[in-house]
C-alpha positions in Angstrom: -26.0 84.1 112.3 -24.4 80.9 113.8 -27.3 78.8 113.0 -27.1 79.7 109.3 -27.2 76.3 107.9 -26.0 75.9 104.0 -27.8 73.5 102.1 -25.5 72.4 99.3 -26.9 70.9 96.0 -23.9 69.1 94.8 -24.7 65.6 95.5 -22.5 62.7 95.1 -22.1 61.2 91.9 -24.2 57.5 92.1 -22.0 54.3 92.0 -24.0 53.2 89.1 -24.1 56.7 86.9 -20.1 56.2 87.3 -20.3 52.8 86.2 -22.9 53.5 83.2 -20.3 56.8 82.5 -17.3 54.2 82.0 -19.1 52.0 80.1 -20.4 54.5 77.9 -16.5 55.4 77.1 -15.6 52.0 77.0 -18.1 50.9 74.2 -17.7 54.5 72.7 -13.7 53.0 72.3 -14.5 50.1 71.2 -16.9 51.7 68.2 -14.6 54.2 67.7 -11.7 51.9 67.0 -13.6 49.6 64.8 -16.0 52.4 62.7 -14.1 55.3 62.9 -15.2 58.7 64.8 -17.2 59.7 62.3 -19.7 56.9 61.1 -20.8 56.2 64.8 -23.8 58.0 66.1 -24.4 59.1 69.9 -27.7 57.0 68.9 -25.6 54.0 68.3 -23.6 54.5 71.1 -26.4 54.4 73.8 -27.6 51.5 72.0 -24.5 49.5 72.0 -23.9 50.7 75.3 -27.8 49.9 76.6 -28.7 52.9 78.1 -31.2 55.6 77.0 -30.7 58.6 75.3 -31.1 60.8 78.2 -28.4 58.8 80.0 -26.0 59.1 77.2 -26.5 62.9 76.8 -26.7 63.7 80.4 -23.0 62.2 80.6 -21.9 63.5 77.2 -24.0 66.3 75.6 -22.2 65.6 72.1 -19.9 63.4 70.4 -16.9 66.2 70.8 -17.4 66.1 74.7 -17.6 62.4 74.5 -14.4 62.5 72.0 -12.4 64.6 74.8 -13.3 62.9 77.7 -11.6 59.4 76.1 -8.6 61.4 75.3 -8.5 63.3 78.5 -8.4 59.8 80.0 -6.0 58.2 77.9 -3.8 61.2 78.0 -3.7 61.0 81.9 -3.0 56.9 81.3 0.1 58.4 79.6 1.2 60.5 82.1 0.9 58.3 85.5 3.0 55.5 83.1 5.4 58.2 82.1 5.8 59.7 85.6 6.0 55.6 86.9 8.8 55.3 84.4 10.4 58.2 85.3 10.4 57.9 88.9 12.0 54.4 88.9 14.8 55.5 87.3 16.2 52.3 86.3 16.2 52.9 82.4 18.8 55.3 81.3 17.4 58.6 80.0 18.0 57.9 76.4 15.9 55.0 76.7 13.2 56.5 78.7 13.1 59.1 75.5 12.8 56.7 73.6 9.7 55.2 75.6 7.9 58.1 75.7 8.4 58.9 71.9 7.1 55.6 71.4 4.1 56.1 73.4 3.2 59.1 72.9 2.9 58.0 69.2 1.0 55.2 69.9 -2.0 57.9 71.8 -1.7 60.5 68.8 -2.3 56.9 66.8 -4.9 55.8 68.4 -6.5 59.1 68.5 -5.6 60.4 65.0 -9.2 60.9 64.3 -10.1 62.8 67.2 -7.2 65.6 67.3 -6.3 65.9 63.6 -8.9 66.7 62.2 -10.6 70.4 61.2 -11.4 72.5 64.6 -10.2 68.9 66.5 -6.8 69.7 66.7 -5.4 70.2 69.9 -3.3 73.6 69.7 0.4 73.5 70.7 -0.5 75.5 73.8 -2.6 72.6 75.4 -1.4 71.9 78.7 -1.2 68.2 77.6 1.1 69.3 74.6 3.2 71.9 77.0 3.6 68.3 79.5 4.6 66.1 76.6 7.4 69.1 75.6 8.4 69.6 79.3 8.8 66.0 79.4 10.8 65.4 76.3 13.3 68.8 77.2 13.9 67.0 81.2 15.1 64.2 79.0 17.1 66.0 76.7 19.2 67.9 79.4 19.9 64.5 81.4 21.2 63.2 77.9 23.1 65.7 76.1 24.3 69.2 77.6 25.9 70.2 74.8 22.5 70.9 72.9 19.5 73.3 73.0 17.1 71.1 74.6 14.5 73.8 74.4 14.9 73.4 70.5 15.3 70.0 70.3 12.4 69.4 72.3 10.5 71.5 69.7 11.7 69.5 67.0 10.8 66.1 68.4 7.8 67.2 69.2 6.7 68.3 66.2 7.4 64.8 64.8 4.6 63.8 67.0 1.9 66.4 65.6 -1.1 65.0 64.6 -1.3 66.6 61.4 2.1 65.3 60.4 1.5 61.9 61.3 -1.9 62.0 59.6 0.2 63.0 56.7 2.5 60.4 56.7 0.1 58.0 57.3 -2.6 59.1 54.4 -0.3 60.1 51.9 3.0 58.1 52.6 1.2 55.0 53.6 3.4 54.8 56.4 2.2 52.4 59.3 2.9 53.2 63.3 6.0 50.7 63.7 7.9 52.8 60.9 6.9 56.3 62.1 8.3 54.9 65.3 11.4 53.8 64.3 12.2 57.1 62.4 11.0 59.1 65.0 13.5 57.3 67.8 16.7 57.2 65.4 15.8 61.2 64.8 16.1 61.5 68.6 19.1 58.8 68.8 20.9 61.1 66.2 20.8 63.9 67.3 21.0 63.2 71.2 24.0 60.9 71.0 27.2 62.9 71.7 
């Protein structure tokens, strides 16, 4: 029994398969952005991207994995900037509120087409979601003790919902800046003592 060797079959991922992989995203983004989600093709992808199909769908079987795999990345982009900014401590907590509103608007932005739409969107139980909520009701308890921060951490956060900024956006005409600035004199309102 001591000489039982285990021979594992987990390999190491290639330096290069990581660098085609974070290509792949990056031109993936780049389409994304400039098409939309929906007239780019995983066929146009690998070509943009110059790999082969079987590269393409051996990092991404679909466009959905592909889809959550660039917000997975961008979401934990917001979180090490949020945690930076929070950990420094030199903004007041108001301010940092403010920040984060304001950035976390600019990823549901940016990804409106990925999350809003039909089975897409990302339920309130995500743990992403549940971080952004824990985040904003931290914020509200160093602000304003007099409040229910676990309500008005609800209520900001549901400015930020997808499907209500989609709605804004489609039917209101409302561009990013001026969701932005309603959304932070909501939170200066009702946070300010």
């Amino acid at each position: 029994m001591d000489d039982l060797i285990i021979i594992s079959d987990v390999r190491p991922t290639r330096v290069d398969a990581v660098r085609n992989r974070d290509h792949i995203l990056q031109i993936a983004r780049t389409l994304f952005d400039s098409q939309g989600v929906e007239a780019v093709t995983m066929t146009t992808i690998a070509q943009e991207a110059g790999v082969g199909k079987g590269t393409l769908y051996r990092n991404f079987p679909d466009k959905l994995s592909l889809c959550q795999e660039l917000l997975d990345h961008e979401q934990r982009d917001l979180q090490n900037r949020t945690l930076a900014n929070l950990r420094a401590g030199v903004v007041p907590p108001l301010e940092t509120l403010v920040w984060f509103l304001e950035n976390a608007l600019m990823f549901v932005w940016r990804n409106l087409d990925f999350i809003s739409g039909g089975d897409a969107v990302i339920p309130l139980e995500h743990p992403a979601h549940y971080w952004w909520r824990q985040t904003l009701r931290g914020l509200i308890v160093q602000i304003n003790a007099t409040v229910d921060p676990d309500y008005l951490a609800d209520v900001l956060y549901v400015l930020l919902d997808p499907r209500v900024i989609r709605y804004q956006r489609d039917a209101h005409h409302y561009d990013q800046a001026h969701i932005a600035d309603q959304i932070t004199q909501i939170a200066r309102r009702l946070l300010t003592p």
